[in-house]
C-alpha positions as CSV (number, residue, x, y, z in Angstrom):
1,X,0.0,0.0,0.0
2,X,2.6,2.3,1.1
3,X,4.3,1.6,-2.7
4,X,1.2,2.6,-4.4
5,X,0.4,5.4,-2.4
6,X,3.7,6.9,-3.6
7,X,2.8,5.9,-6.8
8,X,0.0,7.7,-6.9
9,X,1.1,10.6,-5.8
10,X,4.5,10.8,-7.7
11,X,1.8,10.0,-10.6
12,X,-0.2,13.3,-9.9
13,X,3.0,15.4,-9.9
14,X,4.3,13.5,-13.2
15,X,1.0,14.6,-14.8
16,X,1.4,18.1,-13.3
17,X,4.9,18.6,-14.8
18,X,4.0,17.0,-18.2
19,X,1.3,19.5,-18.5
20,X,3.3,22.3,-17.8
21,X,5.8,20.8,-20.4
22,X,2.9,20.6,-22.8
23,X,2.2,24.3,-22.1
24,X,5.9,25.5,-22.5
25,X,6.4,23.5,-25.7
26,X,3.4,25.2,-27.2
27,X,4.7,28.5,-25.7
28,X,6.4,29.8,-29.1
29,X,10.1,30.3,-27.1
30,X,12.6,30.5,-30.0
31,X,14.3,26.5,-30.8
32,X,16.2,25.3,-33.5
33,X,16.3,21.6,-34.7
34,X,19.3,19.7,-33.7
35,X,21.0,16.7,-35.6
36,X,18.7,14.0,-36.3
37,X,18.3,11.8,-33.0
38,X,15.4,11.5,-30.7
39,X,16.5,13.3,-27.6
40,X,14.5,10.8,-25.0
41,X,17.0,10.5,-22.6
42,X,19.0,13.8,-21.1
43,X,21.7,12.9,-18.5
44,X,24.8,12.3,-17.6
45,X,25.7,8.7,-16.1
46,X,27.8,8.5,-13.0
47,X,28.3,5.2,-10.7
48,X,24.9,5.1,-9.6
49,X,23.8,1.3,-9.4
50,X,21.3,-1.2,-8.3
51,X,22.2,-3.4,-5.6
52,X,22.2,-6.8,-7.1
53,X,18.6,-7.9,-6.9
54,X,16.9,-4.5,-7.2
55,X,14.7,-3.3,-9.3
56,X,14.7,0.3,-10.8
57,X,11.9,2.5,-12.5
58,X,12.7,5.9,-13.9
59,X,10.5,8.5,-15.8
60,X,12.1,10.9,-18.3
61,X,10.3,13.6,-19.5
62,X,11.9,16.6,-21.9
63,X,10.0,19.1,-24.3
64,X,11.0,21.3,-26.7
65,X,9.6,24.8,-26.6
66,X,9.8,25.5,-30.0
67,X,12.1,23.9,-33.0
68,X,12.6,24.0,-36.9
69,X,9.9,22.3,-38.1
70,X,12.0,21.4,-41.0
71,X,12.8,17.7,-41.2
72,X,16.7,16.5,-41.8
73,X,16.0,14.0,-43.6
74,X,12.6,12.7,-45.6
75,X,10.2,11.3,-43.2
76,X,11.3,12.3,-40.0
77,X,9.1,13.7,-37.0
78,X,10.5,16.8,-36.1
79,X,11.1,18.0,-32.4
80,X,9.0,21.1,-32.6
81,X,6.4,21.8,-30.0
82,X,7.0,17.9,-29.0
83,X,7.3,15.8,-25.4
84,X,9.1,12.9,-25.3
85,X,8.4,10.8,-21.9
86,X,10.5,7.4,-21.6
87,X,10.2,4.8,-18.6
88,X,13.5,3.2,-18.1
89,X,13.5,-0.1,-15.5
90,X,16.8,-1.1,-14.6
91,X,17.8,-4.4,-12.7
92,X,21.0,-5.2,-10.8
93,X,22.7,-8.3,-11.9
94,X,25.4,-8.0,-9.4
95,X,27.0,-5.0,-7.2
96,X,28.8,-3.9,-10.6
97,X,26.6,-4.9,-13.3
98,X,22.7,-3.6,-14.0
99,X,20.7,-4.5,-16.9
100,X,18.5,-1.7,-18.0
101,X,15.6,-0.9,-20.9
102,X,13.8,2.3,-21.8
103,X,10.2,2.2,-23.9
104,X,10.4,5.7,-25.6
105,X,6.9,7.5,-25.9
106,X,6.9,10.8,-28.5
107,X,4.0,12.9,-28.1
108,X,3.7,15.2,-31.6
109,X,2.4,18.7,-32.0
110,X,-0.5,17.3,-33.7
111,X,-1.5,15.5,-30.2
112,X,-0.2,11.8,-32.0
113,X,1.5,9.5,-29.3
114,X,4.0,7.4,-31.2
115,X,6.3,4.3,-29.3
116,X,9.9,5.2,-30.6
117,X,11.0,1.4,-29.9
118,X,13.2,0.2,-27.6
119,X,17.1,0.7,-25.9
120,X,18.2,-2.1,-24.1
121,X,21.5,-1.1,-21.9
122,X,24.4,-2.8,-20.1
123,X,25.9,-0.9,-17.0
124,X,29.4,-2.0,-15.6
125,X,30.8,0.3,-12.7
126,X,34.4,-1.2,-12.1
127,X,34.8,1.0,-9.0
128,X,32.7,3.3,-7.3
129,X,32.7,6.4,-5.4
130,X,33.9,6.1,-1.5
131,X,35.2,8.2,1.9
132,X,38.8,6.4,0.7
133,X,38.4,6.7,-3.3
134,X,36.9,9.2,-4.5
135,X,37.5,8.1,-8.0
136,X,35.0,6.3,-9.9
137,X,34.8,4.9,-13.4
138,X,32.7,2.2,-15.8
139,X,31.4,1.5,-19.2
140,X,27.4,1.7,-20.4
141,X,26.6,-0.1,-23.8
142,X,23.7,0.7,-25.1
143,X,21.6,-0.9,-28.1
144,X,18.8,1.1,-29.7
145,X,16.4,-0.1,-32.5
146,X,14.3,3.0,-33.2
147,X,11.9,3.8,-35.8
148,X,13.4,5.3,-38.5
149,X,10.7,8.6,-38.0
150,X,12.7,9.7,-35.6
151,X,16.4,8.1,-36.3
152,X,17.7,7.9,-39.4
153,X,20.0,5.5,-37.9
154,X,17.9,3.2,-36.7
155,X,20.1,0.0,-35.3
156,X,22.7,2.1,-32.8
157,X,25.1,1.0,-30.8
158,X,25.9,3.5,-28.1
159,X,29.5,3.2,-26.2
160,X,29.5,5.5,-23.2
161,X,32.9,5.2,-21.1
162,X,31.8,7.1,-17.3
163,X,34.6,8.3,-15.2
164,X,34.2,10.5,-12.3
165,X,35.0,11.9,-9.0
166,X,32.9,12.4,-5.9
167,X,33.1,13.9,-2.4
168,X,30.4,15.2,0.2
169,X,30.5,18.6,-1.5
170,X,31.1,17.9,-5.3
171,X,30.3,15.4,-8.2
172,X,32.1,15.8,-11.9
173,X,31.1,13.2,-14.2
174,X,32.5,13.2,-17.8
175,X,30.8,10.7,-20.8
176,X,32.7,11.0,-23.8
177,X,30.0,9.0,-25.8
178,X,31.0,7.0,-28.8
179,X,28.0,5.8,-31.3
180,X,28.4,3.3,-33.9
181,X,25.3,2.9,-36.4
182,X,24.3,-0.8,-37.2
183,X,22.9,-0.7,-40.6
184,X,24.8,-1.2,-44.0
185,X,25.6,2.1,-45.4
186,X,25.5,3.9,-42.6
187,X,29.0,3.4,-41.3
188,X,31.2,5.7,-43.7
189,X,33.3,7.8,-41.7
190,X,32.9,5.6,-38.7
191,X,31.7,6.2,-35.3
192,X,30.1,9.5,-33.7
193,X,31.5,11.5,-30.6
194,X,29.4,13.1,-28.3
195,X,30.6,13.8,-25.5
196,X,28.9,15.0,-21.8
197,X,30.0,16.3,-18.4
198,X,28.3,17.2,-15.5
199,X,29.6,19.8,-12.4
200,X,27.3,19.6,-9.1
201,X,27.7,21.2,-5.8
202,X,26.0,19.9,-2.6
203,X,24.2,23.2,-1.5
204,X,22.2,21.0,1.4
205,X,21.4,17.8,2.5
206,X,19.9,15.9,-0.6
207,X,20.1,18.8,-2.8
208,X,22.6,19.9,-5.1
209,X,22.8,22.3,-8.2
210,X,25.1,22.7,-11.0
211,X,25.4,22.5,-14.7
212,X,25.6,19.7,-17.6
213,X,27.0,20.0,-20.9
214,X,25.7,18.1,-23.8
215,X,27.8,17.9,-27.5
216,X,27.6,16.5,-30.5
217,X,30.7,16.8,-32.9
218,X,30.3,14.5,-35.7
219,X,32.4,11.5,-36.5
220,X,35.6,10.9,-35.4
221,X,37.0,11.4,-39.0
222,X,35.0,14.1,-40.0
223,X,34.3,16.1,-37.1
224,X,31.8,19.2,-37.9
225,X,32.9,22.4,-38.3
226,X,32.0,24.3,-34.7
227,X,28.9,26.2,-36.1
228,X,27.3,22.7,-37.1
229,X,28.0,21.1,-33.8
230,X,25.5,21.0,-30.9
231,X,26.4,22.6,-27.8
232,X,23.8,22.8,-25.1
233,X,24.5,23.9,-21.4
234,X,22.2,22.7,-18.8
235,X,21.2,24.6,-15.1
236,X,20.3,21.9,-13.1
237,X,19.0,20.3,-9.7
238,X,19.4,17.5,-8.2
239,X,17.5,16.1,-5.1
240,X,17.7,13.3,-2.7
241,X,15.4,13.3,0.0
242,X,13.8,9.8,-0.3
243,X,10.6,9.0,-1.7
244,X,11.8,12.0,-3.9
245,X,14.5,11.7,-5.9
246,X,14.8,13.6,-9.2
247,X,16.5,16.0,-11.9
248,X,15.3,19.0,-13.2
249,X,16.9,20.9,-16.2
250,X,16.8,23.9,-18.7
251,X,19.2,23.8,-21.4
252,X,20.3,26.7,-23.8
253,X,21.8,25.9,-27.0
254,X,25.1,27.4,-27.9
255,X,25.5,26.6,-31.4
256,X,23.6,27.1,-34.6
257,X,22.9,23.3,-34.4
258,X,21.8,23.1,-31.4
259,X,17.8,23.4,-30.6
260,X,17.6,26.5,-28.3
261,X,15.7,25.7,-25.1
262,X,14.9,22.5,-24.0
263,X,13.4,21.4,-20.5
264,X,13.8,18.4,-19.1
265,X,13.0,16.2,-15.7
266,X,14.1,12.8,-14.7
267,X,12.3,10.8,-11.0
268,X,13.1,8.1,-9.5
269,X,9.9,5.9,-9.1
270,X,9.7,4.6,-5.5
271,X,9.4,0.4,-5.3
């Protein structure tokens, strides 16, 4: 009971936020398009883990105020004026390894909910975070098969090395993400960098604030000329206070490239 109370109530805020996300999608707040990728999940991964045996349930939610409602490439669904919520459960094999999937929802301007398809991941934390260590590093693998309205590249593999360091006071996480596409013809040039980093500062007991920092550069033998990069800087918060854990975000695009405000919130469901 005490589960589905929290539920319930965690559910009313969801639906709370998501409207307001609704609301400031259709607000008209300048955005440009980005590349080509559905931007379902917004965060940078540190050593955070299940215990081996535990079950994890996480609901991402991100809109985009306002975007180029031209398409990159024929067929896709744009990003303007759109909400993209995504449940990820996560299970952990043992103290270092958890097994995780995310079931990607798009909701359109023209009120059409669309199932993007599914990312299955691998987590494996080789050391983590401690009074003694404050060091901590791992690898995430991450296999997408998306619908190819919303990624061109629609078989991904996603390499994301995660090293870190955290005390009582601060947390720096860097991703320098690698992506490989799947699909014949696809591969010319080889894989994609996009790398991430996040800076918090413990500002009270579970609650910290601080920035993220998202890229994408193009491929490793062709990276894009600065202007046709994305660069987006996140002002975030993070809080801990069991039942409520969760991230809040607004991002501002720095390039060209990048779509120009994006909003984005991540909780931790209670089981």
């Amino acid at each position: 009971m005490r589960w589905a109370a929290g539920i319930a109530g965690r559910g009313a805020a969801v639906q709370g936020l998501r409207a307001g996300l609704v609301l400031a999608g259709l607000a008209g707040l300048p955005w440009q398009g980005a590349l080509a990728a559905l931007p379902d999940e917004i965060q940078v991964y540190d050593d955070g883990l299940n215990a081996a045996g535990d079950v994890g349930v996480e609901l991402h939610l991100n809109a985009t105020p306002s975007a180029d409602p031209a398409p990159a490439y024929p067929g896709e669904i744009t990003t303007v004026h759109g909400l993209r919520q995504t449940f990820e459960f996560s299970y952990g094999v043992t103290n270092t390894v958890e097994l995780g999937l995310y079931i990607p929802l798009e909701y359109t301007a023209q009120g059409q909910e669309r199932y993007a398809g599914p990312r299955a991941r691998l987590k494996y934390i080789a050391q983590q975070a401690s009074a003694e260590d404050p060091w901590f590093y791992g690898i995430n693998f991450e296999l997408s098969h998306v619908k190819y309205v919303f990624e061109a590249a629609q078989d991904f593999l996603e390499v994301r090395p995660i090293i870190g360091w955290r005390n009582d006071d601060w947390l720096v996480s860097g991703n320098p993400v690698v992506g490989i596409p799947l699909l014949a013809g696809q591969r010319t040039g080889g894989p994609d960098f996009s790398p991430a980093l996040k800076v918090a500062r413990t500002l009270a007991p579970g609650f910290a604030g601080g920035f993220e920092y998202y890229t994408a550069l193009g491929q490793f033998s062709n990276l894009l000329p600065y202007s046709q990069q994305t660069h987006t800087l996140f002002a975030a918060i993070d809080v801990d206070r069991k039942p409520w854990v969760f991230n809040l975000g607004i991002g501002r695009g720095l390039t060209a490239a990048a779509d120009r405000w994006t909003i984005k919130a991540l909780f931790e469901l209670p089981i």
